[in-house]
N, C-alpha and C positions, 0 to 999 in steps of 0.2 A: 504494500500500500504506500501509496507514495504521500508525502509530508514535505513541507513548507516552512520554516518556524522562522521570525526575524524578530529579532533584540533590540532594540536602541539602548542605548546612554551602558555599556556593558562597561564598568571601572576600567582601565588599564594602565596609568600611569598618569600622578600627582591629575590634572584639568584633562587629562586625555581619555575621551569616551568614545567608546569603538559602537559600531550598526553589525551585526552577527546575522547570517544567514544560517542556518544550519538546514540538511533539503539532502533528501535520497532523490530528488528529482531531477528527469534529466535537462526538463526545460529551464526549468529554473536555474540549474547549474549553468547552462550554457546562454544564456540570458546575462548571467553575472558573469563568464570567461568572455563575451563578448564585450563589456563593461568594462572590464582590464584589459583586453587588450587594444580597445580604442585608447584609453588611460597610456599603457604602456609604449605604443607606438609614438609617443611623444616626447617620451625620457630616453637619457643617453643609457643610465642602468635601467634593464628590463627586471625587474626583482621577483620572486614570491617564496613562498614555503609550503612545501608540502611535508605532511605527517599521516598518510592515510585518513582522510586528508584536508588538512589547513592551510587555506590562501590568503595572506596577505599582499597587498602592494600599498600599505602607507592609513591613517587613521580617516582619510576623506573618504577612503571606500571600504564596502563592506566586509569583513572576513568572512570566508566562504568555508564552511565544514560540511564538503562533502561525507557523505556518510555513504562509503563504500560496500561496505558490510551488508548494506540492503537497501543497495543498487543495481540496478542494470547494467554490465558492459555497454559503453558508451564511448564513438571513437571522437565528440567532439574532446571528450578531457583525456583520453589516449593521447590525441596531435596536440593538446594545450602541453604536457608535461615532458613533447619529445619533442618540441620546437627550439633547435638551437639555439634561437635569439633571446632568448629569456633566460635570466639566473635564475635558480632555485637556490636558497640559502637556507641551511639548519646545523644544527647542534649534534657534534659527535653521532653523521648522518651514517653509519655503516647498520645500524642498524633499521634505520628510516630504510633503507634501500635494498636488504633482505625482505622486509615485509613489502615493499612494491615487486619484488622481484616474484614473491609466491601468487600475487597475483598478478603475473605477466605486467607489468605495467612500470617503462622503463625512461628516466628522466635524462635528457641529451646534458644537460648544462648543471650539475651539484655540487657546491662547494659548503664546504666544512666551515662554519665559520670558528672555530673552538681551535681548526690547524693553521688557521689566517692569524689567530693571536697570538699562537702561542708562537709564531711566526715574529713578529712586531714586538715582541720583548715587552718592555716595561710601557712604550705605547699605549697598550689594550687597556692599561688601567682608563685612563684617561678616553678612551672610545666608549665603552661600556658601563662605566660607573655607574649611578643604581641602576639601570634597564637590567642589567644581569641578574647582578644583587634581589632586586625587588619582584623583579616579572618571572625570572629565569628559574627560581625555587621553586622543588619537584616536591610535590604532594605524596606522601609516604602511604596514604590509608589506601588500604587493600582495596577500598570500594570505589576508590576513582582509578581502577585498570582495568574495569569493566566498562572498554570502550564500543563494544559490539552490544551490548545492552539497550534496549529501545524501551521510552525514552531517555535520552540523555538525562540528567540530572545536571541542575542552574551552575553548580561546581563545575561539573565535565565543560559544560559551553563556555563558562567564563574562562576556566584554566587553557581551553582550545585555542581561544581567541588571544588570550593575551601571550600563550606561546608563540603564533603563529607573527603577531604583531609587534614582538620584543626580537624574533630573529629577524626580521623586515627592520625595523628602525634600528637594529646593534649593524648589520652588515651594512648598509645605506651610511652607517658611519665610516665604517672600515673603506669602503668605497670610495668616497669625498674625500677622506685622509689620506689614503693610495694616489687619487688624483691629483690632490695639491702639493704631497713629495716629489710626485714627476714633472711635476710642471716647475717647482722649485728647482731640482737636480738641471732640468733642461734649460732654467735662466742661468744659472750658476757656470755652466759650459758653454755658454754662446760668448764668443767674444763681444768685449764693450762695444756698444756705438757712437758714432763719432757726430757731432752736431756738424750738419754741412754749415759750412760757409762762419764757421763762429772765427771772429777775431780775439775773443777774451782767455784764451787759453785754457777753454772748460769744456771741450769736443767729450771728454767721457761721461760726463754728467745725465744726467736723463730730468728734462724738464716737464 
């Protein structure tokens, strides 16, 4: 039986309130993968997260918890997660990508954000400070890893959304910060330039 359920104002960090889709439907998934990827074809990083499965791309739009478990094979979100042009970002994903793997369902573009930091050295403090901290803390009790469980419980959705939305905003850092190093490194190696035509003896200067 197919379901629909949308959230508004779902907490996820300090003023930041997330719109939750959750939906074993296929129109509706693909309603909202159509949504991102007008969204996404606008941005230089194409981002989201999948967890079996939680999509984010940024707090304007909605997170999408596909609910696999009891859903249809569907080749619009098949081509959505095998589309080169997109990043998929999550947390220590070897095991995200054993459970897409059992059920055939294979992500062209996934990167570890967890092997990015530990990459960046003492950097990552400074990327991720509380999003980590605060969003990133894993729920111990036995009764929230009954994610094939229908219906979800307010916990599951909430904990969903703000996972899916805490790897989206921590990687979108790592990203920005990657781009401004290289752009830094690559002014740093350009020879000075020289002011045409200056008589004041200040040709290296940048005005």
């Amino acid at each position: 039986m197919a379901f629909a359920d949308e959230y508004q104002g779902v907490e996820a960090h300090g003023n930041t309130k997330l719109h939750v889709i959750h939906t074993n439907d296929m129109k509706q998934m693909a309603i909202t993968l159509a949504q991102y990827e007008h969204h996404l074809s606008l941005q230089r990083h194409k981002m989201s997260k999948p967890a079996i499965c939680q999509l984010s791309i940024g707090k304007k739009h909605p997170v999408l918890l596909f609910q696999l478990s009891a859903a249809e094979r569907c080749i619009v979100f098949d081509n959505f997660l095998a589309d080169p042009k997109y990043t998929f970002a999550g947390f220590s994903i070897d095991g995200d990508k054993k459970r897409l793997e059992r059920v055939s369902l294979e992500v062209a573009n996934f990167v570890d954000i967890q092997k990015e930091l530990d990459s960046l050295g003492d950097v990552s403090g400074m990327l991720i400070d509380d999003y980590y901290n605060n969003m990133k803390k894993k729920i111990t009790d036995d009764k929230h890893k009954h994610w094939a469980t229908l219906p979800l419980s307010m916990r599951h959705i909430e904990y969903a959304a703000k996972d899916a939305y805490a790897a989206y905003e921590i990687w979108n850092r790592i990203t920005l910060t990657q781009d401004g190093l290289r752009r830094a490194k690559m002014e740093k190696e350009e020879p000075p330039k020289k002011r045409a035509g200056s008589s004041w003896g200040w040709g290296d200067a940048n005005w």
